[in-house]
N, C-alpha and C positions, 0 to 999 in steps of 0.2 A: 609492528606495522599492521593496517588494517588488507584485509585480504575481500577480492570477490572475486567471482568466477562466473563467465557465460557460459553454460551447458547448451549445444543444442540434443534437442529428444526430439524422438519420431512425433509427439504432439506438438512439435512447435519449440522457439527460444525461451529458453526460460532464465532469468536474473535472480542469482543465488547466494542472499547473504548471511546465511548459516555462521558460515564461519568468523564472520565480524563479529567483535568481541564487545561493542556497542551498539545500544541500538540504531537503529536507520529510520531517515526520513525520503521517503521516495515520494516525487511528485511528479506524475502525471500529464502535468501539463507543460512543465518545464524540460523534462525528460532529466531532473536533475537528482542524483543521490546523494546524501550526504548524511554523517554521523551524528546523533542528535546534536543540538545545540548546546544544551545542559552540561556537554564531557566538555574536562580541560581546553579541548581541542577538538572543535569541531572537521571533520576532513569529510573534501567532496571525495566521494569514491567512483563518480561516474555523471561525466558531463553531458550527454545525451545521449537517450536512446528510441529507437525506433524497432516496429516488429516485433514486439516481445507479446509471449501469453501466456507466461509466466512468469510470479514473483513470489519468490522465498524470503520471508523475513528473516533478521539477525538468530530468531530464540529469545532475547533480549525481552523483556518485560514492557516496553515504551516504543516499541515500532512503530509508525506512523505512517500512512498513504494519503495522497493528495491527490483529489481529484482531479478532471480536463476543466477546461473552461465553459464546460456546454453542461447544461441540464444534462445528470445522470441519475441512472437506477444502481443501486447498490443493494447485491443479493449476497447475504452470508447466509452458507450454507453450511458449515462446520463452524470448529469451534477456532475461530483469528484465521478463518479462512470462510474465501467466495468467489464472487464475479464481478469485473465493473469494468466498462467499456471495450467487454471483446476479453479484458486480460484475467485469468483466475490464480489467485494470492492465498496464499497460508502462513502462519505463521506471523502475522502483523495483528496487531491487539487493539487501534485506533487509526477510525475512520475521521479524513477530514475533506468535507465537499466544498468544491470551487467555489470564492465571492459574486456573489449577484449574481446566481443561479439557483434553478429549481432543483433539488437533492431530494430521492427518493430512497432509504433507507431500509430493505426488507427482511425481516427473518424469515426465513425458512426454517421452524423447531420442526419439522418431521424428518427432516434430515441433520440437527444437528446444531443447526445455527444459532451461534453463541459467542459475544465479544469479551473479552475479559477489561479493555480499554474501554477507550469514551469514544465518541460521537459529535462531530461537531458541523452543523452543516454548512460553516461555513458565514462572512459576515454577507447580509444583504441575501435577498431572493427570499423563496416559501420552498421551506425543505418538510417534509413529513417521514 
């Protein structure tokens, strides 16, 4: 069975899917998680969330984040890890920004910033 866990830490709630044994799609604006598509079996792991500012990806090669629904800036700072609307994420290797919004996409290489996944910003809007 697939496993997550809510930590909270002194920085705040963080959502922790280390230990799924699949990758994960988290999206942002749905507040909705679920296990890629691609497995046997896709399974939701978590039906909404609120307050979070943190997110740990699976490990998993194919992790994925989905933006809000609003024009965002998206700062990677390390390497499948950054910043994007308040929340800082590691471990996720693909960024995907909201349809028919403006997605800003930044490295940070003095600290790090490095995606191993893709980039997509998303259908409709001017993302850079």
């Amino acid at each position: 069975t697939e496993h997550w866990e809510l930590v909270t830490t002194i920085q705040g709630d963080t959502l922790d899917y280390s230990a799924v044994t699949n990758s994960v799609i988290i999206n942002l604006a749905t507040g909705l998680v679920k296990t890629s598509a691609d497995t046997p079996q896709s399974l939701t792991l978590t039906h909404n969330f609120t307050n979070i500012q943190h997110l740990i990806g699976s490990g998993q090669a194919e992790d994925e984040l989905i933006g809000s629904a609003v024009a965002t800036r998206w700062d990677i700072t390390g390497s499948n890890a950054g910043d994007v609307s308040g929340i800082h994420f590691r471990d996720i290797e693909n960024l995907t920004g909201a349809a028919e919004v403006d997605d800003m996409f930044v490295f940070n290489v003095s600290s790090g910033g490095t995606l191993s996944g893709n980039i997509d910003g998303g259908i409709g809007g001017y993302d850079n």
